[in-house]
C-alpha positions as CSV (number, residue, x, y, z in Angstrom):
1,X,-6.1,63.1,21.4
2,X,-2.6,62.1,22.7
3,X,-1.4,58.5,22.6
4,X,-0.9,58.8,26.5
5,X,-4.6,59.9,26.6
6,X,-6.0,57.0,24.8
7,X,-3.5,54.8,27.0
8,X,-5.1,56.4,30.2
9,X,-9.3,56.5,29.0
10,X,-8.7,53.0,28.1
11,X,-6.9,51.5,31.5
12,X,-9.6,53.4,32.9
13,X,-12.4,51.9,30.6
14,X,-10.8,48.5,31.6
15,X,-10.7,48.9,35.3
16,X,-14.7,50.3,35.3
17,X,-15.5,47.0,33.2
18,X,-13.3,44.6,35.8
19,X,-15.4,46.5,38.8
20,X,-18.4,45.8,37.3
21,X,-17.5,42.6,36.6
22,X,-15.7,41.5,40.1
23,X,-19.2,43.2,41.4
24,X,-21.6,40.6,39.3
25,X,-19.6,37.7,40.3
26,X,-20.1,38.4,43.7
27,X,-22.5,38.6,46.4
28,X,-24.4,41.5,44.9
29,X,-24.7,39.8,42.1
30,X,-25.8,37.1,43.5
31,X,-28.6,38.6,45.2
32,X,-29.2,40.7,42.1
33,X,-30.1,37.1,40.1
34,X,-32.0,35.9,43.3
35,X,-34.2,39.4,42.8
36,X,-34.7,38.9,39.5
37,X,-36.1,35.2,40.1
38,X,-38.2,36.5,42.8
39,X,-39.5,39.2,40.2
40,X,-39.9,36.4,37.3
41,X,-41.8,33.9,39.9
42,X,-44.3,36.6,40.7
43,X,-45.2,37.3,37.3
44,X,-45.4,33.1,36.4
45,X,-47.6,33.1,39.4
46,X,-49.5,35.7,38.1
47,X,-50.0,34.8,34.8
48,X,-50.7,31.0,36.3
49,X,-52.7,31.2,39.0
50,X,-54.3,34.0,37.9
51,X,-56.6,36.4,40.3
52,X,-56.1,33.1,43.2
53,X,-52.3,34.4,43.4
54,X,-52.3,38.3,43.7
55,X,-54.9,37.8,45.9
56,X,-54.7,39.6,49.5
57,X,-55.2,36.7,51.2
58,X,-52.8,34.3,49.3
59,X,-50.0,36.6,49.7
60,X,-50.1,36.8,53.0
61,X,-50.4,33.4,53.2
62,X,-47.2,33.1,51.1
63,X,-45.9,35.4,53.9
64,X,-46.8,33.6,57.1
65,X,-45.5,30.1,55.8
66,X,-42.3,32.1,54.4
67,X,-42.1,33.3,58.3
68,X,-41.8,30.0,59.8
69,X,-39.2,28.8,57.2
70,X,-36.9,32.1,57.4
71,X,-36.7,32.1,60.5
72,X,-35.2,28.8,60.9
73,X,-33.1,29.5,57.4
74,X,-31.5,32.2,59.3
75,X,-29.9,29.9,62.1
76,X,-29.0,27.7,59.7
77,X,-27.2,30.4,58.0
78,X,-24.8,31.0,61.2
79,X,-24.1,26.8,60.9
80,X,-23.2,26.6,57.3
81,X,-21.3,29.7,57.2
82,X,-19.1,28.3,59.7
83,X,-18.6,25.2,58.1
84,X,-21.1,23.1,59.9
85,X,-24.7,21.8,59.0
86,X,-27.5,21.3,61.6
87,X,-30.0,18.2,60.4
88,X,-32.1,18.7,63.0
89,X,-33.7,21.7,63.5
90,X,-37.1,20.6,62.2
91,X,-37.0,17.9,64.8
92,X,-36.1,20.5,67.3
93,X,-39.1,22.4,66.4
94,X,-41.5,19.8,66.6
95,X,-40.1,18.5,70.2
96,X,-40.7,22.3,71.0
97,X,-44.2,22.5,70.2
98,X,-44.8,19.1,71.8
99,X,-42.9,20.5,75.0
100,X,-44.7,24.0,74.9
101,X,-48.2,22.4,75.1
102,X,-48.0,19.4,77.3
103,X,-50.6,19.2,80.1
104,X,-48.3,20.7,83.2
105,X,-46.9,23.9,81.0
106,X,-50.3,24.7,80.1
107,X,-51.4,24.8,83.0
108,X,-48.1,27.3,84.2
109,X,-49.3,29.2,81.2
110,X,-53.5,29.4,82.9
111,X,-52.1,29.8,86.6
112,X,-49.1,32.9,85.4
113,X,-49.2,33.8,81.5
114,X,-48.8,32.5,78.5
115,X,-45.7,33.2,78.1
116,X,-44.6,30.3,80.2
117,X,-45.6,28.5,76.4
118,X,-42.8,31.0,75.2
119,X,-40.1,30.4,77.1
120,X,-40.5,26.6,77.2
121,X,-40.3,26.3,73.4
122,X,-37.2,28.8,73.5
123,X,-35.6,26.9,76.7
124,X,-36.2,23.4,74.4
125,X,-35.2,24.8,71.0
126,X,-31.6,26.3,73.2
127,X,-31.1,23.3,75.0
128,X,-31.3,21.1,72.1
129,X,-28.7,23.0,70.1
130,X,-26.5,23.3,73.1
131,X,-26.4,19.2,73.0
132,X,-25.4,20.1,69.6
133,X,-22.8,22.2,69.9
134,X,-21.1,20.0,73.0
135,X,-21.3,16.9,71.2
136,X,-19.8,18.5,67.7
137,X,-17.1,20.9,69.2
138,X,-15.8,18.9,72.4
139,X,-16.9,15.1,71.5
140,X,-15.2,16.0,68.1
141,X,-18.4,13.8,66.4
142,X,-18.4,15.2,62.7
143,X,-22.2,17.9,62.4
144,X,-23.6,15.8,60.2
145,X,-23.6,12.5,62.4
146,X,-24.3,14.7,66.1
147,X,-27.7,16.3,64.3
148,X,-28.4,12.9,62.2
149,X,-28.6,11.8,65.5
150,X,-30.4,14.5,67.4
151,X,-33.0,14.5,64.7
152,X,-33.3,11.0,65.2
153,X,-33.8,11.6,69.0
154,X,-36.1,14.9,69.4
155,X,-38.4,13.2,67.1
156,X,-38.8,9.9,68.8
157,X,-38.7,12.2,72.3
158,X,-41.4,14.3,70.5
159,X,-44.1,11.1,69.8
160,X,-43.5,9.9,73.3
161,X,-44.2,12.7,75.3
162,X,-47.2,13.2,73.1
163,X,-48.1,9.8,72.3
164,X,-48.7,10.2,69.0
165,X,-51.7,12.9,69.5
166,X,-51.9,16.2,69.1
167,X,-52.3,18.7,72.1
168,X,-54.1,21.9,71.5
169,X,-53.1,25.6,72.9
170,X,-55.5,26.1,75.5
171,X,-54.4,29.5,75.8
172,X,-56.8,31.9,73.6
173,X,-54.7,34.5,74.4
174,X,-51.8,33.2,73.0
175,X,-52.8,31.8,69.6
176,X,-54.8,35.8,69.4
177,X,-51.7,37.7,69.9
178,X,-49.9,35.6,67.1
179,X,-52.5,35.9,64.8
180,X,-53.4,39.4,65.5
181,X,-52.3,41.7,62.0
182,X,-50.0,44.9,62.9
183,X,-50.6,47.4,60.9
184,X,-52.3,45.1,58.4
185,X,-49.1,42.8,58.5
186,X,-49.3,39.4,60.4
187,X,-47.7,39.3,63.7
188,X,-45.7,36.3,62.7
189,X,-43.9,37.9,60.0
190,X,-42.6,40.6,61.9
191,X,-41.5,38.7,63.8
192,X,-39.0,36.8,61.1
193,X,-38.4,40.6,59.9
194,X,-37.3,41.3,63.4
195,X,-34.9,38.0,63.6
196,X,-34.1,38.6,60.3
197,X,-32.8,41.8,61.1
198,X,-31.1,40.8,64.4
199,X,-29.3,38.0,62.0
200,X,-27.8,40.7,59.5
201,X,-26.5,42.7,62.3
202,X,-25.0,39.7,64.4
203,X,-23.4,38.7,60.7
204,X,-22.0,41.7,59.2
205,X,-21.6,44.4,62.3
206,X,-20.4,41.8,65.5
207,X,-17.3,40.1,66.2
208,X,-19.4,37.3,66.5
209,X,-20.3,37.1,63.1
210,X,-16.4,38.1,61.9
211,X,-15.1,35.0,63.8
212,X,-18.1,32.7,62.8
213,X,-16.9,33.2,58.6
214,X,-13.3,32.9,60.2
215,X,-14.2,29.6,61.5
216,X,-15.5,28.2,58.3
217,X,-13.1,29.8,56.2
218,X,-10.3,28.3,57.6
219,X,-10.7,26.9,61.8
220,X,-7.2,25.9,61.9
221,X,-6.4,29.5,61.2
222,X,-9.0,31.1,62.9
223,X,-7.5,29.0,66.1
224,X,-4.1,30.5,65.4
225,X,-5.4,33.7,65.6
226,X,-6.9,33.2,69.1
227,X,-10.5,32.4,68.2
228,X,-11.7,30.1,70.6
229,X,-13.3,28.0,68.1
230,X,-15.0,24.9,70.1
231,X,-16.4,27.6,72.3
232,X,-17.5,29.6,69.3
233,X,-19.1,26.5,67.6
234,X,-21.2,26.0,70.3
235,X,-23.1,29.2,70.6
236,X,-23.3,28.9,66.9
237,X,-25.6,25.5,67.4
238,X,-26.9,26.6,70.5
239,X,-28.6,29.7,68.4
240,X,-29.6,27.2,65.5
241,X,-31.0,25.8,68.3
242,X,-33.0,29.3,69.5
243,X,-33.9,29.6,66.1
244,X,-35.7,26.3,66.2
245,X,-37.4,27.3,69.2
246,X,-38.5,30.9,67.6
247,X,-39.9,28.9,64.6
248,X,-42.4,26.5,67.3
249,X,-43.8,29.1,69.1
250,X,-44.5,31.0,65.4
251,X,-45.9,27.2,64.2
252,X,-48.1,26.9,67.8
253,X,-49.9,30.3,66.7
254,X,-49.9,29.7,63.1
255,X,-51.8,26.4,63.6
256,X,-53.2,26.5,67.9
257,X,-51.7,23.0,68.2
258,X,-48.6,21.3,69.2
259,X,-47.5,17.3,67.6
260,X,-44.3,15.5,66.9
261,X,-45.2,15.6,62.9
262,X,-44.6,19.5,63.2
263,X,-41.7,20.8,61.6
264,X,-41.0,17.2,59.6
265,X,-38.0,17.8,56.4
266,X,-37.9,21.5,57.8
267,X,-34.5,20.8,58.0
268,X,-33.9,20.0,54.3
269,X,-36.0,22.8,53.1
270,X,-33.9,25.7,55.2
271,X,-30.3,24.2,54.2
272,X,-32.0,24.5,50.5
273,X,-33.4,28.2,51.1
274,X,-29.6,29.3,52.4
275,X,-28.0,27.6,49.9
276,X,-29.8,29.1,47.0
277,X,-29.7,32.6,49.1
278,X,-25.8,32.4,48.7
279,X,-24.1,31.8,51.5
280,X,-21.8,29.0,50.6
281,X,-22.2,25.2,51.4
282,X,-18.3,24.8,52.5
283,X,-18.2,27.8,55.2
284,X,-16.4,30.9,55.3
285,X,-19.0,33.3,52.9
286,X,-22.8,33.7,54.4
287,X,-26.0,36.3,53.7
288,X,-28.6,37.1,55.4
289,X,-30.5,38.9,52.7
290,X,-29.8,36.4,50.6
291,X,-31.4,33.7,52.7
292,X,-34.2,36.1,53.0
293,X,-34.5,36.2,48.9
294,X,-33.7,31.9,49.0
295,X,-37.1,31.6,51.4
296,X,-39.4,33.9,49.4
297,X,-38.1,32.3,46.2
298,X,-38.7,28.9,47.9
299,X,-42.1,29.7,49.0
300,X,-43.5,31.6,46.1
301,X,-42.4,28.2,44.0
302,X,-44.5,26.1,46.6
303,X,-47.8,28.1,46.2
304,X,-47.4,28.4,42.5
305,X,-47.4,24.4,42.6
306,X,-50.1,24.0,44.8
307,X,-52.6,26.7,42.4
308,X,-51.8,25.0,39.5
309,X,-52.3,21.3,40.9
310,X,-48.8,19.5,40.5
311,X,-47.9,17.0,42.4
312,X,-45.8,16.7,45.1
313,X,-43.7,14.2,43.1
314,X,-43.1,17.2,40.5
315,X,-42.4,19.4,43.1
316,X,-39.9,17.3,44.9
317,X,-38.2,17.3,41.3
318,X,-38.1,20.9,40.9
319,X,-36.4,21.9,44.5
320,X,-33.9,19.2,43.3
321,X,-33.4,20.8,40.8
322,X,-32.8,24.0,42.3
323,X,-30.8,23.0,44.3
324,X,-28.4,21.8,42.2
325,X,-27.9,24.3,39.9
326,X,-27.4,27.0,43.2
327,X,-24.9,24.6,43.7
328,X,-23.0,24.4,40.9
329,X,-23.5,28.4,40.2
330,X,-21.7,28.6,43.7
331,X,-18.6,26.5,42.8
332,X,-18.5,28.3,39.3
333,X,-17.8,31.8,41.3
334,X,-15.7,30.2,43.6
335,X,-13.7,29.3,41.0
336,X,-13.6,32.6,39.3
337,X,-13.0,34.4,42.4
338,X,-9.6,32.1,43.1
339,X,-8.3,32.5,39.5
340,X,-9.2,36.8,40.3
């Protein structure tokens, strides 16, 4: 073989092995670790919890709790991909159900459908992240203060509309149709495969989701380039707030009963989920199917915990954990995809 031969078969040896590289480091990667936890979780649980963990009826357990989370993990993924955070979507979700059961909706629901119940939680959930969006993008109040605040407010809102009680779905038809199985699959985590789905789309194919990674890759740019970014930033909490609202209405058929205690450090647990999905904590880079991976992985961990007994101390310890290294594995390919 020819010197100019070798010279070529090894720039093209090189250039495979910096694709393949480049590829690791990124977001496929990524989600090919996050896989390959998910894959390693199962077999712990397995080999933990024994026949309790591959049974039918756990997993789908797994799944329905996994539903409510994701599905509140994927509006947060639209906020922290544009830079923002949203603190108050569990608070959200819990006014919601509150909202959605009082004595006068109910009674809409009895006298026209139930889903009167629907469309209030949806209506709240909307509203909420609206006040979001207006108080963050034209009151210029950082994210993390406005939803500190709103978290603060939808709860205490929450405990005085209910007084402190719970109020039960009077509606049998409702709490049937989102318990009902569909095609041996439970209704509630369809839905979450059908919002999950919408949120991919909205992401990766819509000039919504282009100018929403603008935003939090650079705002001051993206304004330059004629992105109307206080606009954009409040649809983006406005469908946080949505999201909330989707996730109450899944919570009032998971459990027939609406209280302010309902969706209570839901927050903390979806920002964790979308963090160790990928989708980076200063804006600009986001995944759905990597918050998807982050939920599972979250809520696999969760039962595991509970089958085996630990406490809830130990298991506060352990998301920490998490966390922090999802974190620092983040920054670490930031970095390497700079000095690239």
């Amino acid at each position: 073989m020819s010197e100019q031969a070798t010279a070529a078969a090894g720039s093209t040896e090189s250039r495979e092995k910096g694709r393949i590289r480049s590829l690791l480091s990124g977001a496929a990667g990524h989600n090919l670790g996050l896989v390959v936890a998910l894959i390693l979780l199962c077999v712990v649980g397995a080999v933990t919890g024994g026949e309790r963990f591959v049974d039918v009826g756990n997993l789908l357990t797994i799944l329905r709790l996994a539903a409510v989370f994701g599905v509140l993990a994927v509006g947060m993924t639209f906020v922290i991909t544009s830079g923002g955070i949203d603190l108050s979507v569990g608070s959200v979700m819990g006014l919601a159900t509150v909202w959605a059961t009082t004595w006068s909706t109910q009674n809409m629901a009895e006298s026209f459908h139930w889903i009167i119940i629907v469309i209030t939680a949806l209506v709240v959930g909307t509203a909420a992240g609206l006040i979001n969006g207006v108080i963050i993008a034209y009151g210029r109040v950082v994210p993390f203060i406005a939803t500190l605040a709103m978290l603060a407010g939808a709860r205490g809102l929450a405990e005085l509309i209910s007084d402190r009680q719970t109020q039960r779905v009077t509606s049998t038809e409702f709490v049937d149709f989102f318990r009902m199985d569909l095609l041996g699959v439970p209704m509630l985590v369809w839905i979450f495969a059908v919002v999950a789905v919408a949120g991919w789309f909205l992401l990766n194919r819509t000039t919504f989701g282009r100018r929403t990674v603008a935003i939090g890759g650079n705002a001051e740019a993206a304004r330059l380039a004629g992105i109307k970014v206080r606009r954009h930033t409040l649809y983006i909490y406005a469908l946080a707030g949505l999201a909330a609202g989707i996730a109450a209405v899944m919570m009032l058929g998971r459990t027939g009963a609406g209280t302010s205690t309902h969706g209570m450090l839901y927050e903390l647990e979806a920002i964790a989920m979308v963090v160790v999905g990928g989708t980076l904590l200063a804006g600009g880079r986001g995944t759905i199917f990597g918050t998807v991976l982050g939920v599972l992985i979250f809520t696999l961990l969760l039962n595991i915990f509970t089958l085996n007994n630990m406490s809830s101390s130990a298991q506060l310890v352990a998301k920490g954990a998490i966390i922090v290294i999802a974190v620092l594995l983040q920054q670490r390919l930031s970095r390497r995809a700079r000095s690239s």
